[in-house]
Residue, then its C-alpha position, 0 to 999 in steps of 0.5 A: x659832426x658829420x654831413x647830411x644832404x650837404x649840412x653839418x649834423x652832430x651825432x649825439x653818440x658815437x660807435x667805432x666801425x672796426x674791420x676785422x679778418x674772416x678766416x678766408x682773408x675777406x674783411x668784415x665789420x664789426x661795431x661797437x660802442x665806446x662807452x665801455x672798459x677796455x676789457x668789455x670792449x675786447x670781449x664784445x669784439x671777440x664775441x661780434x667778430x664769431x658772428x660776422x666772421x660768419x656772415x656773408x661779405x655783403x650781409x645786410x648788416x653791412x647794407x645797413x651800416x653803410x647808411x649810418x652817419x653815427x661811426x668811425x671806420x678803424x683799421x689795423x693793418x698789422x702787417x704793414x709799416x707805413x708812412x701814409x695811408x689814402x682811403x678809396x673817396x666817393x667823390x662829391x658824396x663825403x659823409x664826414x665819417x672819420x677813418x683811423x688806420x694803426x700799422x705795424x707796432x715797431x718793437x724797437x722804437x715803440x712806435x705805431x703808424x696811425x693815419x687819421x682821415x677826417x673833412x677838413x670842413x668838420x675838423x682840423x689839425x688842432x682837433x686830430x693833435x687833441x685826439x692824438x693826445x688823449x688816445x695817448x694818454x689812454x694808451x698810457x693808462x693801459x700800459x701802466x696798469x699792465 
């Protein structure tokens, strides 16, 4: 669900809007779908990233995105451990757009940060634990088959 001219609307389908790091350390997006195996998944990341990383800062592609209501933002923030993690809000103008940043994988206690943003009016702690649970589960799958 998001929001729209202040009501709920449910987006049919749903793609990840990943930030990524160009060479000269300015991020830039890349979207893609999440109906597809990990492998295709890492694949097209690496395929979309050659091309936006090639872009300008504010591309049109960027122009465009900004309008959709049908994406998560995620963010991996490899070189931070952190506890608690605030996004930059338009206040009064929420989308509803979910946000998910990963931190610093802790090689000691096997543990990543994740800060999970959501609108309270859409979702709440029940909804992100029932997320939380099935990303672990899918993380599991990965690390068995690895």
């Amino acid at each position: 669900m998001r929001i729209k001219d202040n009501k709920p609307v449910i987006c049919e389908t749903v793609e990840q809007s990943i930030v990524t790091l160009a060479d000269d350390e300015t991020f830039r997006f890349v979207t893609l779908s999440t109906e597809m195996t990990l492998e295709d998944f890492d694949k097209m990341l690496k395929i979309q990233k050659s091309v936006v990383h090639n872009e300008a800062l504010f591309s049109e592609r960027v122009r465009t995105n900004e309008k959709r209501l049908d994406v998560s933002h995620v963010s991996i923030l490899p070189w931070l451990n952190f506890s608690a993690f605030s996004h930059a809000t338009n206040f009064g103008k929420s989308t509803g757009i979910p946000k998910c940043v990963f931190g610093r994988y802790n090689a000691e206690t096997g543990l990543t940060p994740l800060s999970i943003d959501v609108h309270h009016a859409l979702m709440d702690g029940l909804h992100v634990a029932n997320f939380v649970d099935k990303l672990q589960k899918k993380l599991d799958e990965i690390r068995v088959n690895d």
